[in-house]
C-alpha positions in Angstrom: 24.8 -10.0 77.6 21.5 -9.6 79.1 19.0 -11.6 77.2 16.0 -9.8 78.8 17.5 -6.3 77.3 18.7 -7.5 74.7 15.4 -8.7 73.4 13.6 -5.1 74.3 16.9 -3.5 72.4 16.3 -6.0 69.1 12.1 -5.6 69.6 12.8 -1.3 69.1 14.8 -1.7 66.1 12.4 -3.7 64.7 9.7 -1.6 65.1 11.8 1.2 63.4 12.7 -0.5 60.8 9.7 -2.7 59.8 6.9 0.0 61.1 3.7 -1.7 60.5 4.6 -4.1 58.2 7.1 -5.2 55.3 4.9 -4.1 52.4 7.5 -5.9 49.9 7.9 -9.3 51.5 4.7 -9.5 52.9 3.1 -8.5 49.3 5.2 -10.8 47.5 5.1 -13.7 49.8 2.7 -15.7 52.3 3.2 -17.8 55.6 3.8 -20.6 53.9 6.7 -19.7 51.5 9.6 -21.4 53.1 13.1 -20.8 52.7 17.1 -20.4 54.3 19.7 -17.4 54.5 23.2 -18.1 54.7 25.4 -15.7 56.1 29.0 -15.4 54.6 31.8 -13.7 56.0 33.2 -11.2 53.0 36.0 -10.4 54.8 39.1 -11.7 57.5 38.1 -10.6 61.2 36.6 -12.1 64.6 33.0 -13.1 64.9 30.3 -11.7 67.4 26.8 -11.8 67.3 25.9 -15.6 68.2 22.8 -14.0 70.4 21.9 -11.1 68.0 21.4 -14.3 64.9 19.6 -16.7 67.7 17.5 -14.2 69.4 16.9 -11.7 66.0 15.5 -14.4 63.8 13.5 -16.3 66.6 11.8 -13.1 67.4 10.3 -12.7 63.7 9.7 -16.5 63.4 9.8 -18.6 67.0 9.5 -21.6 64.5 13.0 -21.0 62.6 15.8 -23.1 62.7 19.1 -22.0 63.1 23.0 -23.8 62.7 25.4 -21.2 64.0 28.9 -22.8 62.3 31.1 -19.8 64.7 31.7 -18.8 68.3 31.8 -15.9 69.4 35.4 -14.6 69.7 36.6 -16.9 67.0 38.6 -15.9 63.5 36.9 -15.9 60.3 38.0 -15.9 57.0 36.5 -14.4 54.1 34.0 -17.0 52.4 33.2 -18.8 55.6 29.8 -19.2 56.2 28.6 -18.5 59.4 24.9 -19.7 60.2 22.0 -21.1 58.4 18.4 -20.3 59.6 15.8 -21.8 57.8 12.0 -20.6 58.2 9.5 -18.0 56.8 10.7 -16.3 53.6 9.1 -12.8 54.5 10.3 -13.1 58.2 13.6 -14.0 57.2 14.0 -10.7 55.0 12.6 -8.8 57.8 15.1 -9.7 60.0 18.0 -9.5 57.8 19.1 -5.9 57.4 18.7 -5.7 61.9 20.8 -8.6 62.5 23.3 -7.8 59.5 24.1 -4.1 60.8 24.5 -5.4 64.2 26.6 -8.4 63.5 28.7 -6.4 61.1 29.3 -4.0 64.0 30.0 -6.3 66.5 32.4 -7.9 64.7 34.0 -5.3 63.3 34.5 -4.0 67.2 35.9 -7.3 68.2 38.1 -7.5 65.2 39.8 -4.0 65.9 39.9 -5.0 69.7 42.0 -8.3 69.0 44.4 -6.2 66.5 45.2 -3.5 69.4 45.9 -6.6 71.8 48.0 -8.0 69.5 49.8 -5.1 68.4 49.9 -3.9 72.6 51.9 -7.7 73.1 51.8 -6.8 76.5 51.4 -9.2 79.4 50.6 -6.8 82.2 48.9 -4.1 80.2 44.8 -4.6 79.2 43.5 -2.7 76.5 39.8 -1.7 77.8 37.0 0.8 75.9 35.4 4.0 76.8 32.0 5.8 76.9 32.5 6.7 73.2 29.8 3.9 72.1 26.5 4.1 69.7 23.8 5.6 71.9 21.4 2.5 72.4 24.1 -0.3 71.6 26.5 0.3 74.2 25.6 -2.8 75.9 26.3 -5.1 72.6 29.5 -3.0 71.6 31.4 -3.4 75.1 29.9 -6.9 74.9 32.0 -7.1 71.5 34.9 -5.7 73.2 35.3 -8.5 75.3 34.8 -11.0 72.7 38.0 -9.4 71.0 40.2 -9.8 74.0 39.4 -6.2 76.3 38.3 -5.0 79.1 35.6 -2.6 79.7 35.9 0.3 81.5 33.0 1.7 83.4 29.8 1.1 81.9 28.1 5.0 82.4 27.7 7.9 84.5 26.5 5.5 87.8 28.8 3.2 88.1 32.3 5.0 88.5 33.4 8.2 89.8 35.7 9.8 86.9 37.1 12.8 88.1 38.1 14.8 84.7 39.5 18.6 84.3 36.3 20.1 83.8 35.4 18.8 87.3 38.7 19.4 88.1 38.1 23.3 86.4 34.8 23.7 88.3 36.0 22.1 92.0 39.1 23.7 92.3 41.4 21.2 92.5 42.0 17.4 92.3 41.6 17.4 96.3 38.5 19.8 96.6 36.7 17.4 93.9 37.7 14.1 95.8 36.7 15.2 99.1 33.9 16.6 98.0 32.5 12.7 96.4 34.1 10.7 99.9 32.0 12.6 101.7 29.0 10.8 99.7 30.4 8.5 98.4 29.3 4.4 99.2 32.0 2.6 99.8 31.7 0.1 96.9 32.7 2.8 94.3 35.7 3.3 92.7 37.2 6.7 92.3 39.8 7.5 89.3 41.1 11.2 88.7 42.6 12.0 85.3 45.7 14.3 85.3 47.9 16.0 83.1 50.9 17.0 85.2 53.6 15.6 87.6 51.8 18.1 90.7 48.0 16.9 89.8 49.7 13.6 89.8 50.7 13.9 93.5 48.0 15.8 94.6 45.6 12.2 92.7 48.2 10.3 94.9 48.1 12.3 98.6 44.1 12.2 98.0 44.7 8.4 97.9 42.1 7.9 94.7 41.7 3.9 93.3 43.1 4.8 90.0 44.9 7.0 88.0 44.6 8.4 84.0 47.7 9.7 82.6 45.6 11.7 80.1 47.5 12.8 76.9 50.9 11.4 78.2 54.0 10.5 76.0 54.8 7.1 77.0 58.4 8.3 78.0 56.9 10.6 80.2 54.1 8.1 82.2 57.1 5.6 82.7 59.0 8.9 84.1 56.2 9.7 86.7 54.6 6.2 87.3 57.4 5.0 89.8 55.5 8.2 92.2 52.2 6.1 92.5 51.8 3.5 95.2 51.1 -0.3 94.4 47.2 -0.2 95.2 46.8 2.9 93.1 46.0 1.4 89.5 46.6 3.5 86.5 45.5 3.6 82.8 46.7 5.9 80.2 44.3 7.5 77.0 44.4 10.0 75.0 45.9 10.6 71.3 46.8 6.6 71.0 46.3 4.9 67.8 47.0 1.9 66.9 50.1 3.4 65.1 52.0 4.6 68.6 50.2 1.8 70.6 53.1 -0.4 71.0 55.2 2.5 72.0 52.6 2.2 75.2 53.7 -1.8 75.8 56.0 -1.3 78.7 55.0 2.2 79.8 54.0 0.2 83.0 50.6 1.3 82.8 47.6 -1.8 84.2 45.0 -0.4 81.5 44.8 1.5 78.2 41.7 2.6 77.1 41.0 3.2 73.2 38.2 5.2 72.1 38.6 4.0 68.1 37.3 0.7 69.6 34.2 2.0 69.1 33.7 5.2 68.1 35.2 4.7 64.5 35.6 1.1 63.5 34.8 -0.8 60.6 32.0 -3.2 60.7 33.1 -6.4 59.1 31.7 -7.3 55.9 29.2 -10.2 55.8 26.3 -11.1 53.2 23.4 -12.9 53.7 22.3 -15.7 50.9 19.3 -16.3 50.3 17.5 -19.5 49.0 14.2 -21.0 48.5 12.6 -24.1 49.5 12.1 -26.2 46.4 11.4 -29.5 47.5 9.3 -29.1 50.9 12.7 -30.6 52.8 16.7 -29.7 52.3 17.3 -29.3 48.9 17.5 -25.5 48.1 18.2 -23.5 44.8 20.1 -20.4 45.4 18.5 -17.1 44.6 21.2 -14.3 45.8 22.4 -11.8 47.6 19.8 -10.2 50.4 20.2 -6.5 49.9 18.7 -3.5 52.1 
C-alpha cells in the first residue's frame, strides 16, 4: 500500500472520529497514564492490517511500542492474539475503534477472498475484485484482496477502458464504441468490452479488444463460445456468481473471474481489543477488559 496515502487516509478518519478531542479519555486520563491493548482474533479467518496497527497507533502516540505476532495473508484462529502496543492510555483508546473497523474489514475481505480461491481450485483461473469497494477505502480493500490470494482488476475510471452496454447502448455498437477510444487512445491502455451474446462476442473479437467479459454467462455456455476468441484475447467472466455456483466456473476456461461480494458485502472478521494498565512502571499488567466503541 502506499504509506504516504495511507497516512492522509488514517489522519481523515481520525479527525471524524475524535473531532477536537476525546472528552472521555482525555477527562479521565493524563499523558502519563500508561498502558497495553491486545488484540484477539474472535473468530477463524486470514489477517490484514499489519500497516493500518503500525501506522494507526504511531500516529496518536509516535512513542508506542508495537509486537505484531501475524503477517499479513496468514490464518488465524479464534483466540489468537495478534499484536500488543503499549503506550499512552488515552491515545490508545483513541485509536482503537479506527484501527478495529479497518482491520476487521480487511480481514474479513481477505478471508472471503481465500475461501472463493479455494472453493475456485482452479490452476489457470484467478479470482480478481471489482469497483464495488467503500468509497475512501478502496485502496486498503483491493490491498486486502491480494493478501487473500486475488487479483485486482482495474483500480477506477483512469486506468482501464471498460466498454459496458450502456456504452455499448449510447455508441451503437461494440465496434463504433472501440473505434471511437483507439482513436484516443495511448497505447499503454488496455481495452475490455463486456458482452452478452455469441454476435457481440465476435463483433469484441473482429475489433481485436485486450480482453473479454462474458457478462451474466452460464458456465456451459462461456466454455461453448470461448473456443471463438483468439489466444492474446484474455477473458474474465462476472455476473450472478456466488460462491455457491463458483466451482461450476473452475474449468469454464475463463483467465479471470471477478466477484463483487468480495467487497461489497463481506463480513469483517471479529477481533477485540484488551485492554490493560501499567501497574508496575515496567511489564507487569493487570487486565481491565474489553475496549468497546
Amino acid at each position: 500500500m502506499n504509506t504516504i496515502k495511507l497516512r492522509l487516509l488514517l489522519e481523515q478518519f481520525f479527525i471524524e472520529d475524535i473531532g477536537e478531542r476525546d472528552v472521555t479519555s482525555e477527562l479521565i486520563f493524563g499523558k502519563e497514564n500508561k498502558g497495553s491493548m491486545v488484540l484477539i482474533a474472535k473468530d477463524d479467518g486470514m489477517f490484514c492490517g499489519e500497516q493500518i496497527i503500525q501506522t494507526g497507533f504511531k500516529l496518536l502516540d509516535e512513542n508506542s511500542q508495537i509486537i505484531l505476532n501475524v503477517k499479513d495473508g496468514e490464518k488465524v484462529s479464534k483466540g489468537q492474539e495478534l499484536a500488543l502496543i503499549t503506550g499512552r492510555v488515552s491515545d490508545l483508546l483513541k485509536a482503537e475503534r479506527v484501527v478495529l473497523n479497518l482491520v476487521q474489514r480487511m480481514s474479513g475481505i481477505a478471508t472471503k477472498t481465500n475461501e472463493a480461491v479455494s472453493v475456485l481450485n482452479s490452476t489457470k483461473t484467478r479470482i480478481c475484485d471489482t469497483r464495488k469497494t467503500t468509497p475512501g477505502l478502496r485502496m486498503l480493500e483491493k490491498y486486502a484482496v491480494r493478501c487473500g490470494g486475488g487479483f485486482n482488476h482495474r483500480y477506477g475510471l483512469y486506468d482501464a477502458v471498460m466498454i459496458k452496454d450502456n456504452h455499448i447502448s449510447f455508441a451503437g455498437s461494440i465496434s463504433h464504441a472501440v473505434n471511437a477510444v483507439r482513436s484516443n487512445l495511448g497505447h499503454m491502455v488496455k481495452v475490455e468490452v463486456e458482452i452478452e451474446t455469441k454476435d457481440q462476442l465476435l463483433e469484441a473479437i473482429e475489433a481485436n479488444v485486450d480482453c473479454i467479459m462474458f457478462d451474466n454467462r452460464h458456465p456451459d455456455q462461456i466454455k461453448d463460445w470461448i473456443h471463438n476468441v483468439p489466444a492474446g484475447i484474455l477473458t474474465e467472466a462476472s455476473g450472478g456468481i456466488t460462491l455457491d455456483n463458483l466451482q461450476s466456473y473452475s474449468d469454464c476456461g475463463v483467465d479471470y473471474i471477478s466477484l463483487g461480494f468480495l467487497t461489497h458485502s463481506v463480513k469483517s472478521l471479529d477481533i477485540s481489543a484488551k485492554v490493560m494498565a501499567d501497574t508496575k512502571g515496567d511489564v507487569q499488567y493487570e487486565y481491565i477488559g474489553d475496549a468497546r466503541s
